[in-house]
N, C-alpha and C positions, 0 to 999 in steps of 0.2 A: 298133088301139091302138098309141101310140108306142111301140118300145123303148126300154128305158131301158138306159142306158149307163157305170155310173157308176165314176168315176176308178180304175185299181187302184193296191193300196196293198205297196209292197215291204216285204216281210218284217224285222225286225231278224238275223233268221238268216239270209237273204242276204246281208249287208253284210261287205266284207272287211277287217279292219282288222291294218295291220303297223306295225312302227317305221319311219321318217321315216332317213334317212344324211346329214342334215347336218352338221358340224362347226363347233364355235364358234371365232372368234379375235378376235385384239386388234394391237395395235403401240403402239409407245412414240415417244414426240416429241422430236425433237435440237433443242438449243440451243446457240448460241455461247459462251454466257456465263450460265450457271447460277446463277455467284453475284448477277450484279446482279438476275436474273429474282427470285431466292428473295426479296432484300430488297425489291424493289417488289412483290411478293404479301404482307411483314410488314407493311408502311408499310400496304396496304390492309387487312387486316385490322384494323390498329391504328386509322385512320379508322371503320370499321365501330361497334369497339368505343366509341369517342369517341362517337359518333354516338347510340348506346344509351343513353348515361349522359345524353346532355341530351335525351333526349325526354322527353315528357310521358307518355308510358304510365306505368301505373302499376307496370307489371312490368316487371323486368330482367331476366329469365331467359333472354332468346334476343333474339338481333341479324336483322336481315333487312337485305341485298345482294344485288347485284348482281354477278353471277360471268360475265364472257367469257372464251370458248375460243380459244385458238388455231386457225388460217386453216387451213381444212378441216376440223375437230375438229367434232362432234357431241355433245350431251348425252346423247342417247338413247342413246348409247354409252360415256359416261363417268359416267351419275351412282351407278350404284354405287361403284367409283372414290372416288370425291368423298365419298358417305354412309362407306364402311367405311375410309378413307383420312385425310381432311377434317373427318370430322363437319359436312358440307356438305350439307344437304337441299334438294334443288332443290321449286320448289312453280310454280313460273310459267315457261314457256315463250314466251320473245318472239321468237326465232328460233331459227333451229337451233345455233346456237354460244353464242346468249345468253338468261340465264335469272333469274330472283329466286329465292333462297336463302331459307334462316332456319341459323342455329348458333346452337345453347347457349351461355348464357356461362360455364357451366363447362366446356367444349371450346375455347374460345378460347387460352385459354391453354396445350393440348395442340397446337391446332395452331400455333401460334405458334412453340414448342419445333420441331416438327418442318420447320416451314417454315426455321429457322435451319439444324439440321443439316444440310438437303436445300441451301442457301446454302454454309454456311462450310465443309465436311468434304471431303475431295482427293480421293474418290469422288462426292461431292455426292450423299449417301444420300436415295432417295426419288424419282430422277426420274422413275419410271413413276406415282408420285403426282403429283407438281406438275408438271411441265415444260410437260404440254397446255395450262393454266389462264394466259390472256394476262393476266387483268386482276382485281382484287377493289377493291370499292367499296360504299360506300352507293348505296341507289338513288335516283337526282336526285328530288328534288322535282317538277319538271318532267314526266319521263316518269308522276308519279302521279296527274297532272291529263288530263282528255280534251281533243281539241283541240276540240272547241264550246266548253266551258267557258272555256278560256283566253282564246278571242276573245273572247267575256263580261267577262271578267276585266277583257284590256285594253281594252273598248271600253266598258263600263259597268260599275265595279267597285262602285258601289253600288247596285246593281240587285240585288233581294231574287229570288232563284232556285228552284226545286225541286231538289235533287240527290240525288243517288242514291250512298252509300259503303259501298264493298267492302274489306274486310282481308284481311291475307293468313290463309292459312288456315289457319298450324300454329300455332294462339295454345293456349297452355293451356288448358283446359277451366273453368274461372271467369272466366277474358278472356273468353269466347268468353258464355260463358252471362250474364254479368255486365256486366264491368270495361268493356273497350271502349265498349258501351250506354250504360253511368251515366255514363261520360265525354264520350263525344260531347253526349250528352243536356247535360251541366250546362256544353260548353263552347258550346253554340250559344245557351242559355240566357244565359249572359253575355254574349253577342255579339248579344242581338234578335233570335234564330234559335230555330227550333221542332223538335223531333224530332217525325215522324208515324207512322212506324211501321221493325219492323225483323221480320228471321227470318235463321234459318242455313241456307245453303243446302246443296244437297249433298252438297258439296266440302268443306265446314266451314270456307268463308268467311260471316263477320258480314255481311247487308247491311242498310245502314239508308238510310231516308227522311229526308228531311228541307226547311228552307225556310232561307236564309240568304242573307245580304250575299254577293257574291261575292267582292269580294275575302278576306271573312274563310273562306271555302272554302280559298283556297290557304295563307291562313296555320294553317287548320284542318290541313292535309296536312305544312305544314313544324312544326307540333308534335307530332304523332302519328306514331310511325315502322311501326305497325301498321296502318294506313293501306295499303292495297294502288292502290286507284283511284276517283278523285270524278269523277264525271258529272252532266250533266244527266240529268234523268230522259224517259224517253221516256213518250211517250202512248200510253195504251192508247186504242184508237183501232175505235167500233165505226160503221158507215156509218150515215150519216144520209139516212132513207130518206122517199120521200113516197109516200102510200095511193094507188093506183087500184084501184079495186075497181067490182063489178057485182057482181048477184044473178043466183041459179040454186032453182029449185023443188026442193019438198022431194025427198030421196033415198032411198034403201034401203043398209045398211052392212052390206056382210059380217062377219061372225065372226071376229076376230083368228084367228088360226093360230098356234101356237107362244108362245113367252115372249122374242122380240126386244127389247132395250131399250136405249136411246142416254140418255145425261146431255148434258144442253146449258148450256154456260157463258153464260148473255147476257142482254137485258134485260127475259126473263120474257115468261110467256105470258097474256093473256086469259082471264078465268072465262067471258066473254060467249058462247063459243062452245061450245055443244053434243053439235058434232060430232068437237070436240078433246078437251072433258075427260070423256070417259070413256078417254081413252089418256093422260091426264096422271097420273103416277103420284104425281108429291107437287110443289108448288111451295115453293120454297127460298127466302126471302127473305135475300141475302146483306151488302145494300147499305142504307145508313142514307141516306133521299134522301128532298125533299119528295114526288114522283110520282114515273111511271114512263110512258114509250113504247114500249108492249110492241107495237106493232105487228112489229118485227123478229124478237122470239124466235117474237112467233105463226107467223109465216113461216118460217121454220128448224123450227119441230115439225112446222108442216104438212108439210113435204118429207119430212121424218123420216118421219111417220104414213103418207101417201099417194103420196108421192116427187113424180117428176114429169110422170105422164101425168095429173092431176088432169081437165084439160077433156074426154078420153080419156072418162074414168071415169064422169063428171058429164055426156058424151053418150048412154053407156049407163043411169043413171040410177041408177050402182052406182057404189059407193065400197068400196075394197078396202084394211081397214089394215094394215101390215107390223110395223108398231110401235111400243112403248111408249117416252114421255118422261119421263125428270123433269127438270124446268125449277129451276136455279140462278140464283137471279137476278143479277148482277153489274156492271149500270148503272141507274140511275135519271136525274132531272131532277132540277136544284135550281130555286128559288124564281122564277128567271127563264126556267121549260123548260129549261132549256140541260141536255145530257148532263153527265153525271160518272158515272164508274167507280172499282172499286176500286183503291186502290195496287196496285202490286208485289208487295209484303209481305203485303198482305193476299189477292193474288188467291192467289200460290202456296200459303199457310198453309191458304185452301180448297179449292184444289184437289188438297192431298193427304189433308187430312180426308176429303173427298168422297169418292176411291180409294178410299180405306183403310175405309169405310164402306160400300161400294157395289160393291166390286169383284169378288166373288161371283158376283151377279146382275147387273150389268151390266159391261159387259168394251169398251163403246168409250164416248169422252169428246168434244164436238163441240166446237171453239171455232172459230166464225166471228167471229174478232175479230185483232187485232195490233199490233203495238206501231209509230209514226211519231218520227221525228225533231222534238223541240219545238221546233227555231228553221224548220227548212224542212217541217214538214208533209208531207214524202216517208219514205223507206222508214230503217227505224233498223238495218235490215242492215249486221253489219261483219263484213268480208271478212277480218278476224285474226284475230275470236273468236266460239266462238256468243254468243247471250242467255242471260241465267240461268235467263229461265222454256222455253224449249225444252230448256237441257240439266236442268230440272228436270223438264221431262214426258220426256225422255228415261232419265232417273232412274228415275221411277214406271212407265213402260210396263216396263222392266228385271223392278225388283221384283214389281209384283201382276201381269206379264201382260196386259195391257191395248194397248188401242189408241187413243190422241188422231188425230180429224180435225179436222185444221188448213184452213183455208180462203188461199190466196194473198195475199190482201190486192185491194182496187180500186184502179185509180191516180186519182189525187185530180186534181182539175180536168181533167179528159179534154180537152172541148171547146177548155180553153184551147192545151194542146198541140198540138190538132188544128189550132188556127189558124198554128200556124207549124209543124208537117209531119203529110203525110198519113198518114192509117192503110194500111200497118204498121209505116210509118218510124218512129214514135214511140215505138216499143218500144225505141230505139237509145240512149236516154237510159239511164241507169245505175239512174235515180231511178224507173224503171217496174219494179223487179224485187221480188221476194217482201217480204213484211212478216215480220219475227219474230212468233213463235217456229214459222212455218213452215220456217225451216233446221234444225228438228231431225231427226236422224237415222235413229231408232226408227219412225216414225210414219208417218203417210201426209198429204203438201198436198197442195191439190186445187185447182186455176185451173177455167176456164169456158171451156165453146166454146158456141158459137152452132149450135142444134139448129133455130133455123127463122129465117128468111127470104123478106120481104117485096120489094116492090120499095122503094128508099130506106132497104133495110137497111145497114149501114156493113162490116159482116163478110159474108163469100158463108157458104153453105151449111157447117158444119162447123169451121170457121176458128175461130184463137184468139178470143173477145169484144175488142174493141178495150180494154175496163177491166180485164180480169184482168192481175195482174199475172205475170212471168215471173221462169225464171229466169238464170242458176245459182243455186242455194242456198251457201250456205257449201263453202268451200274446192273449189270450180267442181263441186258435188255435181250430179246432175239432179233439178230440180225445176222447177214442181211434180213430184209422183210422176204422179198420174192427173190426168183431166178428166172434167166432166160440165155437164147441163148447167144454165148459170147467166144465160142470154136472150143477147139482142141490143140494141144500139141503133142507131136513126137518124143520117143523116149530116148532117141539119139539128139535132139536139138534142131533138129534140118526140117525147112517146113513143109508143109503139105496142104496143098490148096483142099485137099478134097476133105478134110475135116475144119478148115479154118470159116470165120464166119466171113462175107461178102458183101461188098457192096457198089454202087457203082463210083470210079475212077475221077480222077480230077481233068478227064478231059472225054467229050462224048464219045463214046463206045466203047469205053474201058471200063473192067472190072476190076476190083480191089479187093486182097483177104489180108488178113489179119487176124490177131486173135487179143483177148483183152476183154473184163468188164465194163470199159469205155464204149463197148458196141451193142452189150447187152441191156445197158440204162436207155440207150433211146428207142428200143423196142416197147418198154412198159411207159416212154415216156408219150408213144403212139397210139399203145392203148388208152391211156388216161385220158389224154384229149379227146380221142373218138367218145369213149363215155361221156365226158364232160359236154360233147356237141348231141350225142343223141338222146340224151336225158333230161329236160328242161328243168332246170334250176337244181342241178344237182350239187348238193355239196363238196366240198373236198373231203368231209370224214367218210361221205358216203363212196365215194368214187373209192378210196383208199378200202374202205371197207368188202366194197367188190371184187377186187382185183387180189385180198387176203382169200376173204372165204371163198371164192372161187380158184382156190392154188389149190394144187395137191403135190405130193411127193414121189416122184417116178417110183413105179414097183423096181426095178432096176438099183436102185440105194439098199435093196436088200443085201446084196454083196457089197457092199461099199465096207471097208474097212477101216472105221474110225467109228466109235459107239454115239458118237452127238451128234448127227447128221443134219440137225437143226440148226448148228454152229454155221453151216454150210446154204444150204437150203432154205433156212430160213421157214415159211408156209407151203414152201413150193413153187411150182410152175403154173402163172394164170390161164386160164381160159376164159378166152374172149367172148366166146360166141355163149358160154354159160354169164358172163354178167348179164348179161340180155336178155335171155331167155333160159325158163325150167324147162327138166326132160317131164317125158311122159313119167318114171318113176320118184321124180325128184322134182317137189315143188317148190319154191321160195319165197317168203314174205320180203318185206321191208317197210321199214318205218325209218322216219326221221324225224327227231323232237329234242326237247331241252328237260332239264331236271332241274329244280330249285333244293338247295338246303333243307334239310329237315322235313321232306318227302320221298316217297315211293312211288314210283311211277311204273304200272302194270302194261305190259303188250302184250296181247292176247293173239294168238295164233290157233289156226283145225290141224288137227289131226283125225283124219278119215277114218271110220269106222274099218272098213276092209283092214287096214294094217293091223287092228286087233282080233278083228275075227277070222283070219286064215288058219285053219286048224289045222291045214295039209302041210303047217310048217312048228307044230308043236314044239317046244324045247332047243328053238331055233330062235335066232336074230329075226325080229319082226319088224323093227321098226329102230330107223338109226333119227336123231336131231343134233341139226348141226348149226352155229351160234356163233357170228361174229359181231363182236361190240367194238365200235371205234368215235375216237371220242380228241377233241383240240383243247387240253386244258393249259391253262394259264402255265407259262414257266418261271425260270429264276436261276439262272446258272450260280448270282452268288449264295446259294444256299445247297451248293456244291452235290452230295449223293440224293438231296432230297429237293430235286432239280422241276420235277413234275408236280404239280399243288394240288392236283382233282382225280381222286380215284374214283371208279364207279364198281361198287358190289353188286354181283346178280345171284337172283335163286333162280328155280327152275321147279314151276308146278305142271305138274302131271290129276290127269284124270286116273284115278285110281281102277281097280275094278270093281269097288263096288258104284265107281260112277260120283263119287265124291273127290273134292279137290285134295292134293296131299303137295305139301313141299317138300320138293326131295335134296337128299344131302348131294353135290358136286364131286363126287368120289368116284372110282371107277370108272374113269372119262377114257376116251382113245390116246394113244399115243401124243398125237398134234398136237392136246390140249394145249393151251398153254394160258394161263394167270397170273401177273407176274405184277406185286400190287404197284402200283402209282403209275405203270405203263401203260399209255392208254390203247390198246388192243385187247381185246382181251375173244379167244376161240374157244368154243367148248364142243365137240362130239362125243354124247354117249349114244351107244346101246341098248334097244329093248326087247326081251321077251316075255318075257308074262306081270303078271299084275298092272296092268294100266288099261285104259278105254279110251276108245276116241272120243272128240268131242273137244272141247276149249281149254286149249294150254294155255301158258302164259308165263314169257321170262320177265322178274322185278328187279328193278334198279331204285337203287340207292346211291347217294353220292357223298364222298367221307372229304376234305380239303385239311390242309395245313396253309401255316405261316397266314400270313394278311391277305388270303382270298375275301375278299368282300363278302358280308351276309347276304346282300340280295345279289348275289352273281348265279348267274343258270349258266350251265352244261348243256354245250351240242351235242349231239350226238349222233350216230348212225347205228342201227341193227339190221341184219339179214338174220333170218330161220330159214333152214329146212328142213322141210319135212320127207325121208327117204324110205324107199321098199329096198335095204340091203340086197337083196337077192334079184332089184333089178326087172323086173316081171309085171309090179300091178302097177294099173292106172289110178297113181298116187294124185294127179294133177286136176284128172276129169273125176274122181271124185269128191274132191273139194267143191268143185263147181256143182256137180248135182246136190251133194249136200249143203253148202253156206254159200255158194257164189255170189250170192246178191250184198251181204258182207263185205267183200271185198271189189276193191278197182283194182284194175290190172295195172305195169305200169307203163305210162307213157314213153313212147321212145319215135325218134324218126325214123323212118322206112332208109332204108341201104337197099 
């Protein structure tokens, strides 16, 4: 019989926690000439205020501007400052020194006052108030239009559009719930324009849909000064797939195990199959469409249900389910086949309903779907700011705890790329990288490698799929997070069942291939759940965290030809049966705990004597530790690259040899590492050979925040250690246990 092995769990009474010896500071900005400065910040203010009185909002209660800092100055650092100083509320971040504002208009006239004294008075009272502050203005018209739009604009200005408009987001509570809505609504109205739909996002910006003339878009923007930013609207964008299927003789199905459950966002699943709906838990119908081509969602449940050794399975004559569905439907067909999906507005309003409904009993969320660019049909990632609906499921994972698996996106006309550069070169295009709202943060994307291999396959053996798309994610984040697998394809186009991924058909006895990161998100969307059922009370930072540190990188990417493989890959390929359980050479901690401000918080971990004392491995790799930290910090999309508010820094103490504690510097880590600040993952593997002793490690956290993170807000978190014999050999696991066992609890999981 195998041993079982399973993870130990570090005590909360282990855990060291002191105050933090930082010090705060500031400095003050010199100017030559104070008083002209004070009157060109009245002048602008006074423009601001002008500005207010002829717009078309129906409320005057508050001005919105445009505030630049002086050269080196920071917001992140001034906007207290400016709020308790100003009565300057910064709400948008476009760079680091410049930002969008709102002021009261009853403060106007307070600052105004103070702006003069800090001007005319022979001390020029105030300059730690204003002197930083280069510039105050309305904000252009201009910068509140997107640049597709505008080309639009000037290229076809009566061309009837989709847009997509965002307010800024400190309108009153009747603006917001109301005014702005009936306005826009009765101004497009006037204009031969349709409102379609709208919701408040997050942040407590308005966004609405809509169809209009374009040029009357931008005159929409220069009469509304609540108006934050009009867009095209991006396409929700689900792959349009074609059936290959075959038959297989009837089966035998195991007995569900546990209560796993995954929600899947897509174009609904089949009644026809059999073998599916006794693990469909409820079918949602969300989408008002003449039909539906539900062959995709059937496909996405199957992977769910059975994953993806299906032909495996269906050789042994056994089918083994892992998990329960409930199918949302949220694409159909209109009158001519052709796809249509929910708006924006509509998809997010369901999918928080849905959470908020569901979140209980089922704790992950699948969307194999994403949003494209409507004029180029490529990827609608912007590299300034996230999406609304990724920082909206970065929102919801926050709140209920939960987990969205996002899928990479496929890159759209593959073939055509291929014909003017080869596979891997074509990854080099900018326009093959992730689809939103797979930049979110919280969460877990998931790209495709290629798990088999024909002859006239296009990818070798393990290699990225030539269609998944890569990354960076947002603000050069790593993404995808993991991979798995989502087929292969031929280097002539023509396909091949025997590298495509599988699953079963829309009607019972049939089997189904395809190929697509759509098939490979609901494989880690199977694993999650399973975690999340056989770990009682496990977090989502924790689950996400297992399914990272437990990835690796096929040795096979060694030939891979493209030098970022991470772009690609991501952390790697999970292993499931490693969240669960350490090998004999390879043991694993875990903690879960919180961090307050202006503390340190110590996790203490063994490392076994034996890994130091093997002398039969002198000037040799002795001992590997390997560190993943994952963590749900507060977000903020309008604070545009500095999106994430809660960093957490780790050290890494080592028993020395002479048996005293040393902090050692984070240098010299493996390849994988990756630190990447305000991202909340954070993986460290180094290497040891000499100078260290077994006996009580321990990795320290710290936690650093920006913008208006609350003083008493605490940080969740999740960490795994492990502790490894490189070489594979010693009983890394049972010497823990003879040495500290009593130290540690193993962790609970339910029996499979």
């Amino acid at each position: 019989m195998t041993q079982e092995r399973p993870h130990f769990v570090i005590a909360k009474d282990n855990i060291h926690v002191r105050d933090t010896d930082f010090d705060g500071g500031g400095s003050t900005y010199r100017r030559n000439d104070y008083y002209s400065h004070g009157q060109t910040l009245i002048q602008g203010i006074k423009s601001v205020q002008q500005r207010m009185r002829t717009s078309s909002d129906y409320f005057k209660d508050r001005s919105f501007l445009e505030i630049r800092l002086a050269s080196e100055e920071k917001l992140k650092e001034r906007y207290k400052n400016l709020l308790l100083n100003s009565r300057i509320t910064i709400l948008d971040l476009v760079n680091e020194s410049v930002g969008y504002a709102a002021i009261k208009a009853e403060d106007i006239a307070l600052l105004e006052s103070r702006l003069k004294e800090y001007s005319e008075t022979e001390n020029h009272v105030g300059k730690s108030y204003f002197s930083f502050i280069e510039e105050i203005r309305p904000v252009p018209v201009q910068n509140r239009i997107s640049a597709n739009l505008r080309k639009v604009i000037e290229e076809r200005p009566t061309d009837y559009v989709k847009v997509s408009i965002e307010s800024f987001s400190s309108l009153p509570s009747e603006a917001r719930e109301y005014g702005i809505l009936n306005q826009i609504d009765s101004f497009m109205k006037q204009n031969q324009g349709e409102l379609t739909g709208s919701y408040i996002h997050s942040t407590g910006n308005v966004v609405i849909e809509g169809k209009v003339m374009a040029s009357i878009a931008q005159t929409m923007v220069e009469d509304f000064d609540s108006i934050r930013n009009i867009e095209l609207t991006s396409k929700l964008f689900l792959p349009r797939v074609e059936s290959l299927s075959d038959n297989f003789p009837e089966v035998k199905i195991k007995p569900l195990e546990g209560n796993a459950a995954v929600c899947i966002f897509d174009s609904g699943t089949t009644s026809n199959n059999d073998l599916l709906n006794e693990y469909i838990i409820d079918r949602i119908q969300a989408i008002n469409s003449h039909g539906a081509n539900k062959y995709h969602g059937t496909f996405v449940a199957s992977r769910i249900i059975f994953r993806d050794k299906l032909l495996d399975q269906l050789a042994r004559g056994e089918l083994t389910p892992f998990a329960k569905v409930l199918d949302v439907r949220v694409f159909g067909t209109d009158q001519n086949g052709d796809d249509i999906g929910l708006d924006e507005s509509d998809l997010v309003k369901l999918v928080r309903k849905t959470v908020h409904n569901f979140h209980r009993n089922i704790r992950v969320y699948n969307l194999s779907l994403g949003f494209v660019n409507p004029i180029t049909d490529e990827t609608a990632l912007d590299d300034s700011q996230v999406s609304r609906l990724a920082a909206e499921l970065d929102n919801l994972s926050k709140t209920y705890d939960v987990i969205f698996v996002v899928s990479s996106g496929n890159i759209n006309s593959l073939y055509n790329k291929l014909g003017n550069v080869p596979y891997p070169q074509h990854f080099s295009e900018d326009s093959t990288r992730i689809l939103p709202p797979g930049e979110s943060f919280l969460n877990i994307t998931v790209g495709s490698i290629a798990t088999n291999f024909q002859i006239g396959a296009l990818a070798e053996l393990n290699h990225p799929s030539p269609f998944s798309r890569r990354g960076p994610g947002f603000a050069g984040t790593r993404k995808p997070d993991i991979v798995c697998d989502g087929g292969n394809v031929t280097t002539s186009g023509h396909r091949d069942v025997r590298i495509a991924a599988s699953a079963l058909g829309e009607n019972t006895g049939d089997i189904a291939y395809d190929v697509g990161t759509s098939f490979a998100a609901p494989i880690i969307s199977s694993y999650a759940a399973e975690l999340f059922d056989r770990i009682p009370d496990a977090s989502s930072n924790l689950v996400k965290a297992q399914l990272i540190h437990f990835s690796t990188i096929p040795t096979e990417m060694s030939t891979f030809n493209r030098p970022n493989k991470f772009e690609h890959l991501g952390f790697g390929e999970p292993n499931l049966s490693l969240c669960l359980e350490s090998l004999k050479s390879k043991a694993s901690y875990i903690f879960e705990g919180s961090i307050a401000q202006q503390k340190y918080v110590k996790i203490p971990f063994w490392v076994p004597s034996i890994l130091a004392s093997d002398a039969s491995r002198n000037n040799r790799k002795k001992l590997k530790v390997r560190a993943t930290i994952v963590w749900n910090p507060p977000t903020d999309r309008r604070k545009f690259t500095e999106y994430s508010l809660v960093h957490l820094w780790p050290n890494l103490f080592k028993v020395g040899a002479n048996g005293n504690e040393e902090m050692l510097q984070l240098t010299g880590l493996e390849e994988c590492s990756y630190r990447e600040k305000f991202c909340p993952v954070i993986r460290i593997e180094k290497q040891f050979e000499r100078s260290f002793s077994g006996g009580l490690w321990s990795f320290q956290l710290r936690m650093s925040t920006r913008w208006d993170v609350p003083e008493d807000y605490e940080q969740d978190f999740a960490i795994i250690v492990s502790v490894e014999d490189p070489d594979d050999t010693l009983d890394v696991y049972g010497e823990i246990i003879n040495e500290v066992g009593i130290r540690y609890q193993t962790l609970s999981r339910v029996s499979r």
